[in-house]
N, CA, C and O atoms as a GROMACS GRO file, in nm:
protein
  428
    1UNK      N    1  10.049  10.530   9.035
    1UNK     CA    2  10.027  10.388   9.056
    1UNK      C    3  10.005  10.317   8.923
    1UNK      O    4  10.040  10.199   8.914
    2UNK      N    5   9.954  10.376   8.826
    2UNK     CA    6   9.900  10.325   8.688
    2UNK      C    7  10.079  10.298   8.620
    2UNK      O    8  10.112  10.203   8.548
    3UNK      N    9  10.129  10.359   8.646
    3UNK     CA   10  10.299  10.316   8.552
    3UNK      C   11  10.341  10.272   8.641
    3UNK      O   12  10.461  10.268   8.613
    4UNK      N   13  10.333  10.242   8.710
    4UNK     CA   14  10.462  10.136   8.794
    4UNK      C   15  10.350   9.993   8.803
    4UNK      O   16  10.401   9.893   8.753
    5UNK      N   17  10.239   9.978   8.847
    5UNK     CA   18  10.119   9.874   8.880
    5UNK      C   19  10.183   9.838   9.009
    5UNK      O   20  10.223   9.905   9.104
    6UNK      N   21  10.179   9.709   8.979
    6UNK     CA   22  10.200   9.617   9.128
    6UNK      C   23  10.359   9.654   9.204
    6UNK      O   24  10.391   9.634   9.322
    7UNK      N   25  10.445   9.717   9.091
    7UNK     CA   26  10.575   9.752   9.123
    7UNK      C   27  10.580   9.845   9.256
    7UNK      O   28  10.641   9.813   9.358
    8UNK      N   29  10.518   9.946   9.240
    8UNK     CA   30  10.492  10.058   9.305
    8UNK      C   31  10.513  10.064   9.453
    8UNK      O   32  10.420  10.003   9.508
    9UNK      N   33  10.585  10.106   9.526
    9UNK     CA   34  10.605  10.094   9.644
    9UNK      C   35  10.468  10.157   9.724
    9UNK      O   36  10.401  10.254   9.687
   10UNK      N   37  10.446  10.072   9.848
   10UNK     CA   38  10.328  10.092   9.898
   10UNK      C   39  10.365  10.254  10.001
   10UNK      O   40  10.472  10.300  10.044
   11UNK      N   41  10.185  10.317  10.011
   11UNK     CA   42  10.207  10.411  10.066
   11UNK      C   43  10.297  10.431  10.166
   11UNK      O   44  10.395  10.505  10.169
   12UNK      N   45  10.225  10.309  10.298
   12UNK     CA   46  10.354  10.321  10.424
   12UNK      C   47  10.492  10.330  10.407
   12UNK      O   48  10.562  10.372  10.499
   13UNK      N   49  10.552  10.284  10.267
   13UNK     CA   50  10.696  10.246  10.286
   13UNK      C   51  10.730  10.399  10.253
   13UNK      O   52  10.841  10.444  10.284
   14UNK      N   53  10.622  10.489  10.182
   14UNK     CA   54  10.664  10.577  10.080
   14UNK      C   55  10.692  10.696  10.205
   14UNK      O   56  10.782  10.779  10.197
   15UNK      N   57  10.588  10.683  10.329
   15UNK     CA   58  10.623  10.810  10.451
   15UNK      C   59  10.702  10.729  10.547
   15UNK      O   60  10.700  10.791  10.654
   16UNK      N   61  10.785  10.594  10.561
   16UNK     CA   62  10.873  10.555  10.653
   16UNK      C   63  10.954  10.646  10.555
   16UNK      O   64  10.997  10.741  10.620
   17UNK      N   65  10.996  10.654  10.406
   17UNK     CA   66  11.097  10.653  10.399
   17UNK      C   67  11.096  10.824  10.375
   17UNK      O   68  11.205  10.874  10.347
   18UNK      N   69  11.004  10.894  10.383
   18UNK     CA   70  11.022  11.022  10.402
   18UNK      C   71  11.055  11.084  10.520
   18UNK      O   72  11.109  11.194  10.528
   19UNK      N   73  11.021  11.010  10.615
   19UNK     CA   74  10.960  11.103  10.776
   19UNK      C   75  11.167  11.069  10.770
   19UNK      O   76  11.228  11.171  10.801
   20UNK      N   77  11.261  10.940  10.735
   20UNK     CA   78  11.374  10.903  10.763
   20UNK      C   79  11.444  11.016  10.702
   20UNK      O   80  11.496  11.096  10.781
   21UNK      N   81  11.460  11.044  10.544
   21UNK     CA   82  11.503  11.138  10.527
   21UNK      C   83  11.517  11.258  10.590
   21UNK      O   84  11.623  11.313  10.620
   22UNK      N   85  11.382  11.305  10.610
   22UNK     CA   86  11.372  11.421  10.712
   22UNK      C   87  11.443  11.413  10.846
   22UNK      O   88  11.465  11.512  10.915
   23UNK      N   89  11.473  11.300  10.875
   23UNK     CA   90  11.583  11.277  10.996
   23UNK      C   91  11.708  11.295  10.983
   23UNK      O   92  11.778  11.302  11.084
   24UNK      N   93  11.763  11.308  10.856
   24UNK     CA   94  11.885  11.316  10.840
   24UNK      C   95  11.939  11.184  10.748
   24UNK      O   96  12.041  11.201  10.682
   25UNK      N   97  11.892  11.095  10.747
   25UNK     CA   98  11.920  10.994  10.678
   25UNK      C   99  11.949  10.999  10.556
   25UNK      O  100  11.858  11.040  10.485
   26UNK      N  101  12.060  10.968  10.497
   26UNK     CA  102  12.057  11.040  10.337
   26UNK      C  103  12.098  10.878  10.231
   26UNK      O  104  12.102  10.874  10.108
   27UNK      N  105  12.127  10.751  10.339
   27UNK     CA  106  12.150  10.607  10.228
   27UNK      C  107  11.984  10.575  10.245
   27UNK      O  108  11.915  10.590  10.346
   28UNK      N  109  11.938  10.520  10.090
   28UNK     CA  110  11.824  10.417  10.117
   28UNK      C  111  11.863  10.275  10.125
   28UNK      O  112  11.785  10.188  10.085
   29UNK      N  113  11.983  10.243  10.177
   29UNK     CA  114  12.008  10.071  10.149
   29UNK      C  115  11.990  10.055  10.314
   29UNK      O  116  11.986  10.144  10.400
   30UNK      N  117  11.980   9.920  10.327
   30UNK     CA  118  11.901   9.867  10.454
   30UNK      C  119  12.040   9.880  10.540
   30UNK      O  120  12.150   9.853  10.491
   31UNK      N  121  12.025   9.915  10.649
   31UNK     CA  122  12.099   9.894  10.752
   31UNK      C  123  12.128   9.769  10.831
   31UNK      O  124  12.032   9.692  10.827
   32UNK      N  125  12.235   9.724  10.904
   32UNK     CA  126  12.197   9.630  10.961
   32UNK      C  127  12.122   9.602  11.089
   32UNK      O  128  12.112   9.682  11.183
   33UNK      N  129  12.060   9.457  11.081
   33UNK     CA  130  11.938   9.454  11.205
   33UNK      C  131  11.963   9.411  11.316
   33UNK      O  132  12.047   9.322  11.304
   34UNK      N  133  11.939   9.425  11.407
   34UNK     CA  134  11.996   9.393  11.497
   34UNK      C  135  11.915   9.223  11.505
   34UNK      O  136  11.817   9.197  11.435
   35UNK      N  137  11.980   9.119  11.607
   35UNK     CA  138  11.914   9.027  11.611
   35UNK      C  139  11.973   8.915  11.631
   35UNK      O  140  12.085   8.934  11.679
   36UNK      N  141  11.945   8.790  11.615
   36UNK     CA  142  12.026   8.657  11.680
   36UNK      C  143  12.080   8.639  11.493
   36UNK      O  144  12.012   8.672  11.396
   37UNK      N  145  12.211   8.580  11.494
   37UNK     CA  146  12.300   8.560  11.358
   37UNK      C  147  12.262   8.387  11.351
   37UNK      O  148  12.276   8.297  11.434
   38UNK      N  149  12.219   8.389  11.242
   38UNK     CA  150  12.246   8.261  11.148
   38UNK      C  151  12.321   8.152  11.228
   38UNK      O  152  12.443   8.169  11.220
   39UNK      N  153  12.278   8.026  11.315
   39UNK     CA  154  12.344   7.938  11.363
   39UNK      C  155  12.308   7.819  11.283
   39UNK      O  156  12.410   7.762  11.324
   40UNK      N  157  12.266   7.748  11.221
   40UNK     CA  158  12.189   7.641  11.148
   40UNK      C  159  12.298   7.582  11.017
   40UNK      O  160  12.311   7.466  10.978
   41UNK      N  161  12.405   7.774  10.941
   41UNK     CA  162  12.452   7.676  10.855
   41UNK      C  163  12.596   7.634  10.897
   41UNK      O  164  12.686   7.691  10.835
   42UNK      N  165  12.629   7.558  10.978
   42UNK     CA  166  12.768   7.534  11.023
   42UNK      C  167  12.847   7.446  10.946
   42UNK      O  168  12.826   7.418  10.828
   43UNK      N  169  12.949   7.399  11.022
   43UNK     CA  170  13.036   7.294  10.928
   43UNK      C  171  12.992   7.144  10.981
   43UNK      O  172  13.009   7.050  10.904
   44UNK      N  173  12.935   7.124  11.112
   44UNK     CA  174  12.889   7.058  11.157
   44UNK      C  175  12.755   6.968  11.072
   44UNK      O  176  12.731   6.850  11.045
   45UNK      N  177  12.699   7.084  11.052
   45UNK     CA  178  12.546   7.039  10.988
   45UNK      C  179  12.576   7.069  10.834
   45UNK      O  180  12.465   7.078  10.782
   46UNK      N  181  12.628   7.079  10.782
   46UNK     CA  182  12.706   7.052  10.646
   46UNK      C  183  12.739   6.921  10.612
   46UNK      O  184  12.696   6.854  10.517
   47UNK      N  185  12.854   6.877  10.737
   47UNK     CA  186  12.903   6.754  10.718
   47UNK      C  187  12.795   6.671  10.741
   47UNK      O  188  12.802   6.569  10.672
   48UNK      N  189  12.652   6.680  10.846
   48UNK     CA  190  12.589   6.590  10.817
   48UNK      C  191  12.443   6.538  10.727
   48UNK      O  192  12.375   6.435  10.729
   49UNK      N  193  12.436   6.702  10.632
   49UNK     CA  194  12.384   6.713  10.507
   49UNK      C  195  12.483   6.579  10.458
   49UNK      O  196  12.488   6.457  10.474
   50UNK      N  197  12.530   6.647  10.414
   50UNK     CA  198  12.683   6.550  10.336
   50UNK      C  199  12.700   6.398  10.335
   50UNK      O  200  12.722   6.319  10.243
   51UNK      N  201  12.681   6.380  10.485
   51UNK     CA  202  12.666   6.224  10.516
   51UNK      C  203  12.566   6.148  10.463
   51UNK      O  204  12.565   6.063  10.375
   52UNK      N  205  12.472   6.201  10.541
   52UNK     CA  206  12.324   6.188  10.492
   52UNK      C  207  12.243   6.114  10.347
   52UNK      O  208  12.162   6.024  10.324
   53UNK      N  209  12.329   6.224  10.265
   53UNK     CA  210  12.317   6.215  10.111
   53UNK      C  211  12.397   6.056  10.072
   53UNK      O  212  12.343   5.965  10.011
   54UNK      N  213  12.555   6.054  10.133
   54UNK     CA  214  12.633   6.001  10.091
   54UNK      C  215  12.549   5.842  10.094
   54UNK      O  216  12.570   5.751  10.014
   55UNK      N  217  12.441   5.839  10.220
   55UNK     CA  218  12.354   5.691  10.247
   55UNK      C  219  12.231   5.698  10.134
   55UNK      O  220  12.176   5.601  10.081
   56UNK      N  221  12.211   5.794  10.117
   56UNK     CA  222  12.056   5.792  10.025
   56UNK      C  223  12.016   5.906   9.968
   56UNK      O  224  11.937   5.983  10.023
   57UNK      N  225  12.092   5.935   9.802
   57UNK     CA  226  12.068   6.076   9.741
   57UNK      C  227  11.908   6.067   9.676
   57UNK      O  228  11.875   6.142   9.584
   58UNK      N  229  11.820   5.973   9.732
   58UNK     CA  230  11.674   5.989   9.692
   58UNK      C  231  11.583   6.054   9.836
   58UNK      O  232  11.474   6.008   9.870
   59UNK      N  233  11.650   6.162   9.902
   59UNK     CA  234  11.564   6.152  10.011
   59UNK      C  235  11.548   6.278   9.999
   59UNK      O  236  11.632   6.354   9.950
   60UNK      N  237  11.408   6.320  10.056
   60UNK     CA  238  11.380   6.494  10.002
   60UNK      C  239  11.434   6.566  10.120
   60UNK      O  240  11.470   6.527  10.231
   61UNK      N  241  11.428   6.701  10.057
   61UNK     CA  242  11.476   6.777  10.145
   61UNK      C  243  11.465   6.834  10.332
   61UNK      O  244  11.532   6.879  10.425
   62UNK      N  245  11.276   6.773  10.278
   62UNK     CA  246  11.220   6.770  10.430
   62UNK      C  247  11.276   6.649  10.514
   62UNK      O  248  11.297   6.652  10.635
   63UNK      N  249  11.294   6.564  10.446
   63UNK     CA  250  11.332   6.472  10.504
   63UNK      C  251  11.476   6.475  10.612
   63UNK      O  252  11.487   6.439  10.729
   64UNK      N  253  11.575   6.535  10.517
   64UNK     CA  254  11.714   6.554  10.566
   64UNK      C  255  11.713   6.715  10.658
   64UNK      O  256  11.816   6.770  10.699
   65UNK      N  257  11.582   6.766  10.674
   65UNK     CA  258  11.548   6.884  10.748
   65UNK      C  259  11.541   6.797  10.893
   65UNK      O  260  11.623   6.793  10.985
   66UNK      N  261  11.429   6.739  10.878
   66UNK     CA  262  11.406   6.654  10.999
   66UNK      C  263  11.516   6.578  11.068
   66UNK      O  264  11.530   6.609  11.186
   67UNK      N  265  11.576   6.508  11.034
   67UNK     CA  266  11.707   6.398  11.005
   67UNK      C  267  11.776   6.503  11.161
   67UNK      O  268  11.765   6.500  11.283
   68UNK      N  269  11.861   6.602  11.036
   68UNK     CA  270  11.923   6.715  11.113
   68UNK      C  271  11.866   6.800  11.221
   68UNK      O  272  11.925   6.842  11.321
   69UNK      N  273  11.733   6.821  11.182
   69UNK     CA  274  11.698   6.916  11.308
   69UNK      C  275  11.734   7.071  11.290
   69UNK      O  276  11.774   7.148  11.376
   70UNK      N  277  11.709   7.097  11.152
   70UNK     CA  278  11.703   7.180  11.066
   70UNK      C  279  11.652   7.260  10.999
   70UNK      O  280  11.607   7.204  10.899
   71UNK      N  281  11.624   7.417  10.999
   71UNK     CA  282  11.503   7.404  10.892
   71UNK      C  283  11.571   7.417  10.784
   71UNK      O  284  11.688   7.445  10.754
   72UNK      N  285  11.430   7.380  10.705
   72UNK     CA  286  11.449   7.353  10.542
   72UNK      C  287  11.502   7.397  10.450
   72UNK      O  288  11.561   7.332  10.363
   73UNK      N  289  11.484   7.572  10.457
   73UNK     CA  290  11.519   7.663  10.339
   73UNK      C  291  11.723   7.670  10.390
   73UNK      O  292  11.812   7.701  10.311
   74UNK      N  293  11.742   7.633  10.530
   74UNK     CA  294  11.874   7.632  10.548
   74UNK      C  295  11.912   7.480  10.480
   74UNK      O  296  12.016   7.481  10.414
   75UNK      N  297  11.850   7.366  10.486
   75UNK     CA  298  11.904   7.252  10.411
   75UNK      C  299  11.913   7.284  10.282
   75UNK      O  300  11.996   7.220  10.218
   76UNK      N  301  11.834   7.386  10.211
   76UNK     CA  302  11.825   7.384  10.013
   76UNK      C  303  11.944   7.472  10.032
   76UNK      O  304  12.026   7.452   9.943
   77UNK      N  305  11.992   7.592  10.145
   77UNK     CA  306  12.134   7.653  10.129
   77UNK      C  307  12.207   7.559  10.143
   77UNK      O  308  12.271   7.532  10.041
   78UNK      N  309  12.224   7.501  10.221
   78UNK     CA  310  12.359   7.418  10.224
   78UNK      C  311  12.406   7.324  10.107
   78UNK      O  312  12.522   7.316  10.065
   79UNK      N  313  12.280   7.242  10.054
   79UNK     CA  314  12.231   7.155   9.924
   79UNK      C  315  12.317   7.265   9.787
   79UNK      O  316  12.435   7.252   9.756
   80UNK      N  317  12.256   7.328   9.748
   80UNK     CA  318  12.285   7.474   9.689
   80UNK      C  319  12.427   7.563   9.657
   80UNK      O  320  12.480   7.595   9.550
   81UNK      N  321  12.446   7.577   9.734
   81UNK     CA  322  12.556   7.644   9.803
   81UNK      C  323  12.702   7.584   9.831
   81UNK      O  324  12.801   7.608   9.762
   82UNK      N  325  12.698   7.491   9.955
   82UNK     CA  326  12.787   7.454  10.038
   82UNK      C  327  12.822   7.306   9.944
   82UNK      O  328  12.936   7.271   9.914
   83UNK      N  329  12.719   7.248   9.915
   83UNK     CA  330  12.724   7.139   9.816
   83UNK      C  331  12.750   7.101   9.692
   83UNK      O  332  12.791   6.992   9.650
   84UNK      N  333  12.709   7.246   9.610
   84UNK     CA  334  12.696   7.283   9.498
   84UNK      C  335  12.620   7.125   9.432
   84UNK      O  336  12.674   7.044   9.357
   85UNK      N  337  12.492   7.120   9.485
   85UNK     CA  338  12.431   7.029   9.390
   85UNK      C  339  12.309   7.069   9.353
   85UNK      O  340  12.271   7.169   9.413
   86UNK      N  341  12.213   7.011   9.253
   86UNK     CA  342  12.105   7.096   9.221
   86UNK      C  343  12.006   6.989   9.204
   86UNK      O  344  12.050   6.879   9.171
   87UNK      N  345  11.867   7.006   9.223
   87UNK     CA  346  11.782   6.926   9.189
   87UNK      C  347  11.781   6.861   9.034
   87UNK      O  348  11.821   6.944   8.953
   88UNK      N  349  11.754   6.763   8.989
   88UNK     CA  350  11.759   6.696   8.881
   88UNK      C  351  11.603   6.609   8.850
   88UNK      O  352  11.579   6.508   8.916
   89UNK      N  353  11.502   6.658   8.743
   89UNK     CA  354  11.368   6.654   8.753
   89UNK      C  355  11.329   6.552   8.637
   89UNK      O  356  11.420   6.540   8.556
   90UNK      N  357  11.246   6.495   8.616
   90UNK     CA  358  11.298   6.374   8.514
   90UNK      C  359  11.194   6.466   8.385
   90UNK      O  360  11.128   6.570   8.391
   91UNK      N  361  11.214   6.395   8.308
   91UNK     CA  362  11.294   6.520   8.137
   91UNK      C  363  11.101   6.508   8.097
   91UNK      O  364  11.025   6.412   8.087
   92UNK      N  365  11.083   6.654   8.084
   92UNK     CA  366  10.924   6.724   8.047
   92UNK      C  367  10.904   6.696   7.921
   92UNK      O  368  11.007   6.713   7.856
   93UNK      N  369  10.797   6.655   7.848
   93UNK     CA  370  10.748   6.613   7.746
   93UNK      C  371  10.638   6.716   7.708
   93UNK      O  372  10.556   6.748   7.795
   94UNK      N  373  10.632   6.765   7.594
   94UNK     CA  374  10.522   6.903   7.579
   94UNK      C  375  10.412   6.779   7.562
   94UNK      O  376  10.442   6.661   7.548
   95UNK      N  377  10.260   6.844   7.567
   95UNK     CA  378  10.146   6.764   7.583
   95UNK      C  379  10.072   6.769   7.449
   95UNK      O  380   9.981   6.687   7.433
   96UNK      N  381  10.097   6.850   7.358
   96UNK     CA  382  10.087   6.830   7.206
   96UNK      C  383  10.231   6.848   7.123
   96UNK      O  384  10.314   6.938   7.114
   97UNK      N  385  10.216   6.721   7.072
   97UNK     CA  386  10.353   6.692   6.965
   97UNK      C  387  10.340   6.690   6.826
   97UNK      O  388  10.278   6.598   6.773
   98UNK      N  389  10.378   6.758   6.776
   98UNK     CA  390  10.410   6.789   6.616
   98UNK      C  391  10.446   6.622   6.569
   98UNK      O  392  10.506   6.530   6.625
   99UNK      N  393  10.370   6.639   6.424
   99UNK     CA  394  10.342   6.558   6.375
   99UNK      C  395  10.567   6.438   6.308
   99UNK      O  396  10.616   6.326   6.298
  100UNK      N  397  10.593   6.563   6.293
  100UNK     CA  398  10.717   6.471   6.302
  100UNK      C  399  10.760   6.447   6.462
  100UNK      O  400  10.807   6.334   6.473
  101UNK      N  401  10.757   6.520   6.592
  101UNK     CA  402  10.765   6.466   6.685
  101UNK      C  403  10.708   6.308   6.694
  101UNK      O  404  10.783   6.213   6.672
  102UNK      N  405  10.571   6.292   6.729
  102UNK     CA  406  10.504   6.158   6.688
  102UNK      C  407  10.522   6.084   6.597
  102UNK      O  408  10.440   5.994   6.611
  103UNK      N  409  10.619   6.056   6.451
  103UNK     CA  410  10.716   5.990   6.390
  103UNK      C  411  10.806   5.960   6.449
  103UNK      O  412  10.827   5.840   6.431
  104UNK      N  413  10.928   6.037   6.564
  104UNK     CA  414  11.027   6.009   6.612
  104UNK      C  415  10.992   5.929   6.719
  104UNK      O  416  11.077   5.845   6.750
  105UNK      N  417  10.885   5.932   6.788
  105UNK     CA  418  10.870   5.882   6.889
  105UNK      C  419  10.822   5.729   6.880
  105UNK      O  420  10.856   5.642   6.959
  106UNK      N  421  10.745   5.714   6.778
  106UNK     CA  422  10.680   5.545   6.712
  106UNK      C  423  10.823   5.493   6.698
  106UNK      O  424  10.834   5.431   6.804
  107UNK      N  425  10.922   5.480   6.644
  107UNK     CA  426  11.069   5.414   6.605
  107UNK      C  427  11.141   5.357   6.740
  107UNK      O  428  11.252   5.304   6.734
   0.00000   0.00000   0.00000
């Protein structure tokens, strides 16, 4: 535990993944899960990300979550992804400035 620290895979994962081997199992990559598939990112709710924006690119993400009827982390995929657009944050200023910084900035 001391060389790996926080890395370290926890005990339980360490006898799921033994007792599996011992089953015969010989990949450690995840299998697939069974379960309900991804309905949220369609072309439907794309196009009305899309729209959305096209009325008001100042509106947050929760916002256009709600709008759609959506959740969120599927609106930042579609935003992301399907959109290829990216957040844009207005420009960071360090909080101590070098003495020629504070020259450039008086002018």
């Amino acid at each position: 535990m001391q060389v790996y620290g926080d890395s370290a895979m926890k005990k339980t994962a360490v006898y799921k993944s033994v007792k599996r081997f011992s089953e015969g199992i010989k990949s450690v990559t995840e299998e697939e899960r069974s379960g309900r598939p991804a309905t949220s990112r369609t072309e439907e709710n794309i196009a009305k990300v899309r729209q959305i924006l096209r009325e008001n690119r100042r509106l947050t993400v929760r916002s256009i979550a709600e709008q759609v009827n959506i959740d969120r982390e599927t609106v930042r995929n579609i935003l992301t992804e399907d959109l290829d657009m990216s957040k844009v944050c207005a420009k960071m200023v360090p909080k101590e400035l070098t003495e020629e910084q504070k020259q450039r900035r008086i002018f």
